[in-house]
N, CA, C and O atoms as CSV, one atom per row, in Angstrom:
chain,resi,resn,atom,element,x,y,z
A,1,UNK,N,N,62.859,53.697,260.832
A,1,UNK,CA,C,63.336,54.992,260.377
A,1,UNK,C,C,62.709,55.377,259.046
A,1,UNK,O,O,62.330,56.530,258.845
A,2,UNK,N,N,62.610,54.505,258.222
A,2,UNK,CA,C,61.772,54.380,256.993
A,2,UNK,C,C,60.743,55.600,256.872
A,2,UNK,O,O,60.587,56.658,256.263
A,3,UNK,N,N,60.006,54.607,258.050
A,3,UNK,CA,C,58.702,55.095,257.926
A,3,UNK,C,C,58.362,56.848,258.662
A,3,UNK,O,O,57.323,57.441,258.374
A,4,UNK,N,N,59.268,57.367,259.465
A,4,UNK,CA,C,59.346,58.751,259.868
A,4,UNK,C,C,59.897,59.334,259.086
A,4,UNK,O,O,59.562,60.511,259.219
A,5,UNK,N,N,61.005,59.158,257.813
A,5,UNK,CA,C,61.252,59.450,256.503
A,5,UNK,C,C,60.071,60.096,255.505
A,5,UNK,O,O,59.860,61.225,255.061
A,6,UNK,N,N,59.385,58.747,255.378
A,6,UNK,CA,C,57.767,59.233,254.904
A,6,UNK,C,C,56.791,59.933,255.225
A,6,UNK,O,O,56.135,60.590,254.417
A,7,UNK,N,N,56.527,59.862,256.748
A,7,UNK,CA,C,55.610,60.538,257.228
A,7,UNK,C,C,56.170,62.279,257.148
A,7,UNK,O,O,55.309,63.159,257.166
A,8,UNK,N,N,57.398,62.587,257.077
A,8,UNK,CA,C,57.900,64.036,256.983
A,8,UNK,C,C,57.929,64.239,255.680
A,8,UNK,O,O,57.664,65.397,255.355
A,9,UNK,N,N,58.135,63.584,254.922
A,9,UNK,CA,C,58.210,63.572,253.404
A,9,UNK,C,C,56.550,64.442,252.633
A,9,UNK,O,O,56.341,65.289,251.765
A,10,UNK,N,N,55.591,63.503,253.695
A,10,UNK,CA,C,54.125,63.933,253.591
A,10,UNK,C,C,53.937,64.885,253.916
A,10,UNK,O,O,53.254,65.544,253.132
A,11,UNK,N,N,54.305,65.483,255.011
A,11,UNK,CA,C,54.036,66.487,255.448
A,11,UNK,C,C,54.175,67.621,255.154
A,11,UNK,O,O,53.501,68.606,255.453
A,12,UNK,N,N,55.665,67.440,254.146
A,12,UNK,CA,C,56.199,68.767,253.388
A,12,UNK,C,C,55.530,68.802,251.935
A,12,UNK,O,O,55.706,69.790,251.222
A,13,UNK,N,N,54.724,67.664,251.483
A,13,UNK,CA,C,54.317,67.672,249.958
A,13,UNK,C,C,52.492,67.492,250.067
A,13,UNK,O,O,51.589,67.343,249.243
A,14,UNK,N,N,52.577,67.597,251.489
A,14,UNK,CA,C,50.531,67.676,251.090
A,14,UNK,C,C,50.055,68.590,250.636
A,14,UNK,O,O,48.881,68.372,250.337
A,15,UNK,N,N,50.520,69.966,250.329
A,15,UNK,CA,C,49.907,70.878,249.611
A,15,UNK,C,C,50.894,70.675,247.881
A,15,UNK,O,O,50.555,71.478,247.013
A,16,UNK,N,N,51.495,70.124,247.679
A,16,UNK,CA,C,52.262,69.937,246.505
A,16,UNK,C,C,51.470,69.602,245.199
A,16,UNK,O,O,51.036,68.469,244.994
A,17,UNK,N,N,51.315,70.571,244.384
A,17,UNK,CA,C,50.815,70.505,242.760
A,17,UNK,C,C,50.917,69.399,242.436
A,17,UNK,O,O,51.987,68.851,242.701
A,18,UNK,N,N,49.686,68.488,241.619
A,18,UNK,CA,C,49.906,67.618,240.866
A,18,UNK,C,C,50.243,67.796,239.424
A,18,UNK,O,O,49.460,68.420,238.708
A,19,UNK,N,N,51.249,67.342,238.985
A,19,UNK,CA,C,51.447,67.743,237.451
A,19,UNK,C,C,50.569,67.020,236.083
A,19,UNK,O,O,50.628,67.186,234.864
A,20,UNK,N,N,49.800,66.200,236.934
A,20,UNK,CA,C,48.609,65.635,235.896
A,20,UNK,C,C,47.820,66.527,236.021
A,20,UNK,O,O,47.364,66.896,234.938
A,21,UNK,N,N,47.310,67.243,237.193
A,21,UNK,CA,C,46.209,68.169,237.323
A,21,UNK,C,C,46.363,69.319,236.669
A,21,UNK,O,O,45.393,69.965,236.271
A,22,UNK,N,N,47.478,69.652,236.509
A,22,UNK,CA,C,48.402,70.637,235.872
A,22,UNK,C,C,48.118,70.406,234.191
A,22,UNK,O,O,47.845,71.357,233.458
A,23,UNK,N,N,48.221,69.027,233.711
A,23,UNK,CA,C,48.468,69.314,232.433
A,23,UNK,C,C,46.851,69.008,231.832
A,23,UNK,O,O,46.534,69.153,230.651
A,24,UNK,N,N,45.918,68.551,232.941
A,24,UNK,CA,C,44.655,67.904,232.594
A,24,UNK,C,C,44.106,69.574,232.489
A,24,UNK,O,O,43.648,69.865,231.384
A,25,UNK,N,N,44.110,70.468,233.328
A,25,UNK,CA,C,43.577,71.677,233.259
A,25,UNK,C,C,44.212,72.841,231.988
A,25,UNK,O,O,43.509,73.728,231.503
A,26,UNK,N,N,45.508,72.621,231.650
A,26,UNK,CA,C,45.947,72.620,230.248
A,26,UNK,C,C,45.438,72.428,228.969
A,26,UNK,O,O,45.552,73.258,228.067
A,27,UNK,N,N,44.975,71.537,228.887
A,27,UNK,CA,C,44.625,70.475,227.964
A,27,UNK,C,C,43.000,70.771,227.725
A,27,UNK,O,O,42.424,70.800,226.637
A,28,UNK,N,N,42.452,70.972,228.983
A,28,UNK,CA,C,40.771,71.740,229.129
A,28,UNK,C,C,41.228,72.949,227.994
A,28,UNK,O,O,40.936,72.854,226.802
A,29,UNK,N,N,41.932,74.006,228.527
A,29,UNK,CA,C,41.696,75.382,228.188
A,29,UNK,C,C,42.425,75.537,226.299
A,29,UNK,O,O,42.291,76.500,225.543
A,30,UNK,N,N,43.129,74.279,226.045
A,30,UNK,CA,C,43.254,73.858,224.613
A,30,UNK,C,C,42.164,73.591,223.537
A,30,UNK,O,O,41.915,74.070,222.430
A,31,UNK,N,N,41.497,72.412,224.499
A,31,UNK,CA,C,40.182,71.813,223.884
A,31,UNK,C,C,39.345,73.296,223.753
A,31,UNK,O,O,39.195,73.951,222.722
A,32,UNK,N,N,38.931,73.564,224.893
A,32,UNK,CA,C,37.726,74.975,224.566
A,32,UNK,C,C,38.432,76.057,223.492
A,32,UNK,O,O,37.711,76.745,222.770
A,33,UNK,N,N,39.563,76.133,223.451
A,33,UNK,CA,C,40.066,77.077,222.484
A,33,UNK,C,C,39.706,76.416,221.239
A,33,UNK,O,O,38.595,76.710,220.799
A,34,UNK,N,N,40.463,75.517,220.523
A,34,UNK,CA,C,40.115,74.494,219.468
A,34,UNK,C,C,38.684,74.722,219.140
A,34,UNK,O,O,38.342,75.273,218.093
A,35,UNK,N,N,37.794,74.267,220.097
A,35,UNK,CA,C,36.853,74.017,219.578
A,35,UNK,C,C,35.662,75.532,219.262
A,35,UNK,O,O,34.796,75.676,218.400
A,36,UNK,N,N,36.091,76.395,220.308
A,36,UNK,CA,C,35.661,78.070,219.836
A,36,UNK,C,C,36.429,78.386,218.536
A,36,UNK,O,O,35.747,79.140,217.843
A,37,UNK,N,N,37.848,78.011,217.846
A,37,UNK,CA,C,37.838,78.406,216.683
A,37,UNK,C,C,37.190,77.405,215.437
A,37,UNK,O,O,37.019,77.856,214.304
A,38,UNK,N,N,36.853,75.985,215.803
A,38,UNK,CA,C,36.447,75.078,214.880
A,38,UNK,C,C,35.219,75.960,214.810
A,38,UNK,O,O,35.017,76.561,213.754
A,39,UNK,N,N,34.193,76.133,216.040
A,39,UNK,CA,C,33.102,76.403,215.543
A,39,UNK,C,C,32.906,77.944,214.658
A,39,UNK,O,O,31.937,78.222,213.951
A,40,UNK,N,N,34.079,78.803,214.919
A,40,UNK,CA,C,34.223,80.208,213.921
A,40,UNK,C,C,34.215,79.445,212.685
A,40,UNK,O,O,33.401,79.695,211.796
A,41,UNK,N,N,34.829,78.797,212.618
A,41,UNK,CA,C,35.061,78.073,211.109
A,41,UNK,C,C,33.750,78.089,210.509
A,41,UNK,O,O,33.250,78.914,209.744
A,42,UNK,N,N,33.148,76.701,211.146
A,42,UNK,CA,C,32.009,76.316,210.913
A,42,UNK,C,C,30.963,77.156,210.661
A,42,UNK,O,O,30.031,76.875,209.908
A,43,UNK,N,N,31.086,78.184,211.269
A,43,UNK,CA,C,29.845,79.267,211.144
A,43,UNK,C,C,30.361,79.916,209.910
A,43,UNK,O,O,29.814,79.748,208.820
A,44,UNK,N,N,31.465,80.693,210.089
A,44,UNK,CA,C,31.996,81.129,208.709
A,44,UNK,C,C,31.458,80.584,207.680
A,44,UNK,O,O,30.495,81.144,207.154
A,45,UNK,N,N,31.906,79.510,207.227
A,45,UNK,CA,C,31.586,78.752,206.206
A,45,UNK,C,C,29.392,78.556,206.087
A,45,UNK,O,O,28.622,78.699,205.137
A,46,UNK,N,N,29.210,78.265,207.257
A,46,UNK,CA,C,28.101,78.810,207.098
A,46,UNK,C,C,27.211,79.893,206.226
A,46,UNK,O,O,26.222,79.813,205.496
A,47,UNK,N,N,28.158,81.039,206.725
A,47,UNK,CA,C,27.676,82.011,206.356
A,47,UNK,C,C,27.812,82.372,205.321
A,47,UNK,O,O,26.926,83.058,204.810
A,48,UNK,N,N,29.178,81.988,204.497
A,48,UNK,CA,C,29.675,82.245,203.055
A,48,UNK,C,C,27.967,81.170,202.164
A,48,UNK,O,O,27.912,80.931,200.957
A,49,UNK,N,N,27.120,80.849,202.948
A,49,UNK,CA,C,26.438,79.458,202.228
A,49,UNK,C,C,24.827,80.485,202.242
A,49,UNK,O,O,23.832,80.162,201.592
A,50,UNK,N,N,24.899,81.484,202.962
A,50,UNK,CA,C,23.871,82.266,203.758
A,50,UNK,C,C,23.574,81.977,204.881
A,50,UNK,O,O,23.012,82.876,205.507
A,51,UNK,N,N,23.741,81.023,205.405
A,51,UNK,CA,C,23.224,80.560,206.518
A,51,UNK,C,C,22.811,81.658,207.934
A,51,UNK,O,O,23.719,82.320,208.437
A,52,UNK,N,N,21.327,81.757,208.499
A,52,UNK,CA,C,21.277,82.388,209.564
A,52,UNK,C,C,21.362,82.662,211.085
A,52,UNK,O,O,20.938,83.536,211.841
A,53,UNK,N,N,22.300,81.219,211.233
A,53,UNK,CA,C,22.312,81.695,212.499
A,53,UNK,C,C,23.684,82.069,213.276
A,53,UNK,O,O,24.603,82.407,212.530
A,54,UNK,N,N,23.944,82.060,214.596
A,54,UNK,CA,C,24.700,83.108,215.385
A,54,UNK,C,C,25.731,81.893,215.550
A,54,UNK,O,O,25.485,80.688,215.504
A,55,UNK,N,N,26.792,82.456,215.727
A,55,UNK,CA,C,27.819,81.527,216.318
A,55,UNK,C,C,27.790,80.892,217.587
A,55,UNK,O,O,28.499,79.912,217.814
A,56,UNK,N,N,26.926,81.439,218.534
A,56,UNK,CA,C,26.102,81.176,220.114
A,56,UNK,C,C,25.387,79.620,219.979
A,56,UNK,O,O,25.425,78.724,220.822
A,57,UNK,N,N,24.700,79.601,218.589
A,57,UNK,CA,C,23.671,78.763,218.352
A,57,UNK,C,C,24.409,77.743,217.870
A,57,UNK,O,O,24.156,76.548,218.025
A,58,UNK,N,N,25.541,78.322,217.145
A,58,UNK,CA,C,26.076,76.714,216.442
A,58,UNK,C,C,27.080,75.915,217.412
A,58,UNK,O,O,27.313,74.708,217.352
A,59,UNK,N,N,27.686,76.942,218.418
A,59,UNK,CA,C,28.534,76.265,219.698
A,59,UNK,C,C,27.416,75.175,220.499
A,59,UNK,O,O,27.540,73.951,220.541
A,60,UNK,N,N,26.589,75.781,220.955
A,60,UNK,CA,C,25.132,74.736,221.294
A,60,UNK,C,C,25.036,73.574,220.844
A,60,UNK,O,O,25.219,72.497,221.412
A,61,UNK,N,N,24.676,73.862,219.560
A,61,UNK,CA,C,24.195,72.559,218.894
A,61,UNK,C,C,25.409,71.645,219.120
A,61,UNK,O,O,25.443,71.053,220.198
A,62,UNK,N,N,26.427,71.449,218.232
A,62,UNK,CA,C,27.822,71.164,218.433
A,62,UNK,C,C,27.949,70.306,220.149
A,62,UNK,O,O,28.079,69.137,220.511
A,63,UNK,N,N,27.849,71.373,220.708
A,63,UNK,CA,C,27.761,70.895,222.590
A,63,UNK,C,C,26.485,69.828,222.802
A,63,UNK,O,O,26.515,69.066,223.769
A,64,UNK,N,N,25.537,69.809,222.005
A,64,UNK,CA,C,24.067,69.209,222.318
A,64,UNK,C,C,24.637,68.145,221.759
A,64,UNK,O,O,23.926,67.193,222.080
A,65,UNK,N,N,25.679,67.705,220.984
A,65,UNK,CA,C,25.727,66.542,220.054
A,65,UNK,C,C,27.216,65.965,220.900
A,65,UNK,O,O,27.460,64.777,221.111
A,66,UNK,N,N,27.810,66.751,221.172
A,66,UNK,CA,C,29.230,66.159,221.577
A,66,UNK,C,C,29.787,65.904,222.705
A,66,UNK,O,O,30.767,65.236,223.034
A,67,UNK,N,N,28.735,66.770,223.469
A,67,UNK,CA,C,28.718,66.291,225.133
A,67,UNK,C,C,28.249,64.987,225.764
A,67,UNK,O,O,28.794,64.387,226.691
A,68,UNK,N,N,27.058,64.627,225.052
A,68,UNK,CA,C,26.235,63.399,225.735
A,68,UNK,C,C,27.372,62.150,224.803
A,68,UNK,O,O,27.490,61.045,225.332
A,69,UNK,N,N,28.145,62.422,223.454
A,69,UNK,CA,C,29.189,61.660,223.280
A,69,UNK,C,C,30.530,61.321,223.917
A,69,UNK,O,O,31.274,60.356,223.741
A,70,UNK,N,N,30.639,62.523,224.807
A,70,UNK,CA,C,31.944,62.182,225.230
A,70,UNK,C,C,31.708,61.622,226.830
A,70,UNK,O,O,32.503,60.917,227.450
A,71,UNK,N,N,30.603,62.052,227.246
A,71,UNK,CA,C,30.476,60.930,228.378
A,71,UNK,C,C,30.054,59.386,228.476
A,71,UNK,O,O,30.368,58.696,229.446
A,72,UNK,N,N,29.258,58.866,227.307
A,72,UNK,CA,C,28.987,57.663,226.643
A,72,UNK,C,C,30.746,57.129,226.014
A,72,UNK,O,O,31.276,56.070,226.349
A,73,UNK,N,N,31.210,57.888,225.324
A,73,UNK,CA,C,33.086,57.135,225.121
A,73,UNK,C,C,33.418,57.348,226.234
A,73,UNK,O,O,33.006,56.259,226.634
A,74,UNK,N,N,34.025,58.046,227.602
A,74,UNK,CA,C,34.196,57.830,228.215
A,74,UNK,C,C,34.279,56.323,229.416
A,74,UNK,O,O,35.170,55.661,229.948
A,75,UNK,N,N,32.798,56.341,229.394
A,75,UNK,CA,C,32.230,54.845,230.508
A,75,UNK,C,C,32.671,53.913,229.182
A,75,UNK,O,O,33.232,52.938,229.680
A,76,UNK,N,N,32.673,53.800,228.057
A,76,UNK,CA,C,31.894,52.653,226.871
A,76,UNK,C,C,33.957,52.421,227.362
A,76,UNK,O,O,34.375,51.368,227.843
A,77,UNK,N,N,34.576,53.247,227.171
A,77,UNK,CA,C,36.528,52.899,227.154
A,77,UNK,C,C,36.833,52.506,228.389
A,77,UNK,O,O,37.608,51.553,228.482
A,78,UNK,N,N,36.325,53.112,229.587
A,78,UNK,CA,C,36.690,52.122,230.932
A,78,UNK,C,C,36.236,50.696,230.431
A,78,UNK,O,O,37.147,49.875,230.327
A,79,UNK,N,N,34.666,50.184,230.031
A,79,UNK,CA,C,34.497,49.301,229.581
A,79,UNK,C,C,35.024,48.019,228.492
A,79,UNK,O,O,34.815,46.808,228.416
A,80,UNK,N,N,35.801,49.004,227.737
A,80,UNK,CA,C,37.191,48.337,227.135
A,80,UNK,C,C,38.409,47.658,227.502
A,80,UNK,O,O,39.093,46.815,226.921
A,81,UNK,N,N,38.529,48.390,228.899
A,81,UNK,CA,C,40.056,47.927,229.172
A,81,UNK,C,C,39.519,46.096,229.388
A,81,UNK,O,O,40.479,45.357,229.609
A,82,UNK,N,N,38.492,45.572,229.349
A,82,UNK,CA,C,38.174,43.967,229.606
A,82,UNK,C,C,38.534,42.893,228.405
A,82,UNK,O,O,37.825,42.585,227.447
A,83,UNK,N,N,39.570,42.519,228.675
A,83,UNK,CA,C,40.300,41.448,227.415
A,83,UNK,C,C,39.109,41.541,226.001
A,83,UNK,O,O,39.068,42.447,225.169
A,84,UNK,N,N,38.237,40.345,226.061
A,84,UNK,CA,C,37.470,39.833,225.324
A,84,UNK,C,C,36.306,40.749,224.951
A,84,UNK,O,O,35.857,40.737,223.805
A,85,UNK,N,N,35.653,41.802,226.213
A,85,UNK,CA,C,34.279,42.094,225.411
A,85,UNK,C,C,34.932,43.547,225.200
A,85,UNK,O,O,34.348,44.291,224.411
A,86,UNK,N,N,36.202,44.061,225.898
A,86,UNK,CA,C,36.668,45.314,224.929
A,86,UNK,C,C,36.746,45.514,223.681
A,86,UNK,O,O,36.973,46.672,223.330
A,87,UNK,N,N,36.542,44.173,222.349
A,87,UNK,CA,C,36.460,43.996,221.304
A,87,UNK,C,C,35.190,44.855,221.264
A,87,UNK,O,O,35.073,45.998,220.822
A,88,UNK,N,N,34.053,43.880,221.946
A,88,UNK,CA,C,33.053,44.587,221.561
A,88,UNK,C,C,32.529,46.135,221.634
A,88,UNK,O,O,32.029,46.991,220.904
A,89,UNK,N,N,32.928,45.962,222.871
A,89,UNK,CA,C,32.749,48.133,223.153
A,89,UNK,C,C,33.784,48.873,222.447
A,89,UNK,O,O,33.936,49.977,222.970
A,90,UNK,N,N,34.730,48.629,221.222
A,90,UNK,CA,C,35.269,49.197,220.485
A,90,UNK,C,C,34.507,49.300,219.575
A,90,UNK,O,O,34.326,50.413,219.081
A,91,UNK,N,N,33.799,48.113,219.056
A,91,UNK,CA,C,33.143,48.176,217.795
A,91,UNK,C,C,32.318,48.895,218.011
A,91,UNK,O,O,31.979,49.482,216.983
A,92,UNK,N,N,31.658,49.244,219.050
A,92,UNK,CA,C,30.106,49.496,219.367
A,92,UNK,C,C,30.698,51.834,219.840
A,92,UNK,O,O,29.983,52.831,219.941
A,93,UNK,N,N,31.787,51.699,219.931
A,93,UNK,CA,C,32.221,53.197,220.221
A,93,UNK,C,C,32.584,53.579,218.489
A,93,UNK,O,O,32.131,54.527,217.848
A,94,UNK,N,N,33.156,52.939,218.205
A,94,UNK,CA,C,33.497,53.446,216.254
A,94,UNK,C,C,32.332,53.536,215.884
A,94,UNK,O,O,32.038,54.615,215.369
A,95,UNK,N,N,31.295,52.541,215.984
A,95,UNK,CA,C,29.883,53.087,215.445
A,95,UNK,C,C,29.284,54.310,215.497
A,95,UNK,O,O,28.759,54.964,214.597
A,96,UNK,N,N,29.471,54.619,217.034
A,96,UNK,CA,C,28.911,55.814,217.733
A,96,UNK,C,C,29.888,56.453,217.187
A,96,UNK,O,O,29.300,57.266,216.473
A,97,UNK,N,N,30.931,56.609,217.061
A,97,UNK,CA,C,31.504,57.817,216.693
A,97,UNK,C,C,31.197,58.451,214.966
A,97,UNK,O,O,30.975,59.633,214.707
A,98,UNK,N,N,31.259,57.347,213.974
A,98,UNK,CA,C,30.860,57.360,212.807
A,98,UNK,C,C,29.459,58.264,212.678
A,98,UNK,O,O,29.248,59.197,211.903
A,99,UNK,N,N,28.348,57.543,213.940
A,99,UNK,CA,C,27.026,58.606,213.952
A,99,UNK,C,C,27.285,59.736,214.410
A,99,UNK,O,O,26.537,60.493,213.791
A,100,UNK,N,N,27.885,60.323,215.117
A,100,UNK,CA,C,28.450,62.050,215.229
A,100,UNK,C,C,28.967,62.156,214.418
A,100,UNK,O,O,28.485,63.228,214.052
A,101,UNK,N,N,30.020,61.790,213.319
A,101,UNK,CA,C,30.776,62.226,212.588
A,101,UNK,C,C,29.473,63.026,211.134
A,101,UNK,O,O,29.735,64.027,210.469
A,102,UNK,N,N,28.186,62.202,211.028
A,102,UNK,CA,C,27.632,62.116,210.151
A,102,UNK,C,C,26.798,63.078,210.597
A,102,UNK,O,O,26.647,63.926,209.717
A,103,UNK,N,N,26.015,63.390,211.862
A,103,UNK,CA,C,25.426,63.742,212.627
A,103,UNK,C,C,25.332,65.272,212.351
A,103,UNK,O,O,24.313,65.937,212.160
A,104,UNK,N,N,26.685,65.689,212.375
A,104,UNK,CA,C,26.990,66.765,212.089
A,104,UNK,C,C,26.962,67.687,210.762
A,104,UNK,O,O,27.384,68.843,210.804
């Protein structure tokens, strides 16, 4: 009986919202906000300095530097969850992160 319990259970929730997907697509449209006003900032301040270029150009750059980082932390932190050499791919991700931090 269990198991015809479940199988109807499925049947009524296979189109059913995931609420991780829900808060992961959330959380996207946060980040891109955040980071369209960091880079106003950034240009701002730019510009108070003279600086010439477009806010187009400095989202770019920014993206040219922080994209190929967040897929390198990404794999480097699955690589972490391993007792002993997760030591090491911590040390070796703080590094990398220290060089974007500077980078910039």
């Amino acid at each position: 009986m269990d198991w015809a319990v479940q199988a109807i259970w499925r049947r009524r929730h296979r189109y059913h919202l995931d609420w991780r997907c829900v808060r992961r697509a959330i959380l996207a449209v946060i980040f891109t906000v955040f980071f369209a006003i960091w880079t106003a900032i950034i240009q701002w301040v730019a510009k108070m300095f003279h600086g010439q270029g477009t806010n187009d150009q400095m989202a770019y750059a920014f993206s040219a530097i922080l994209a190929p980082f967040a897929v390198i932390s990404g794999v480097v932190t699955l690589l972490a969850a391993i007792p002993y050499v997760g030591y090491c791919f911590s040390a070796l991700l703080l590094i990398a992160g220290i060089y974007v931090l500077f980078s910039i």
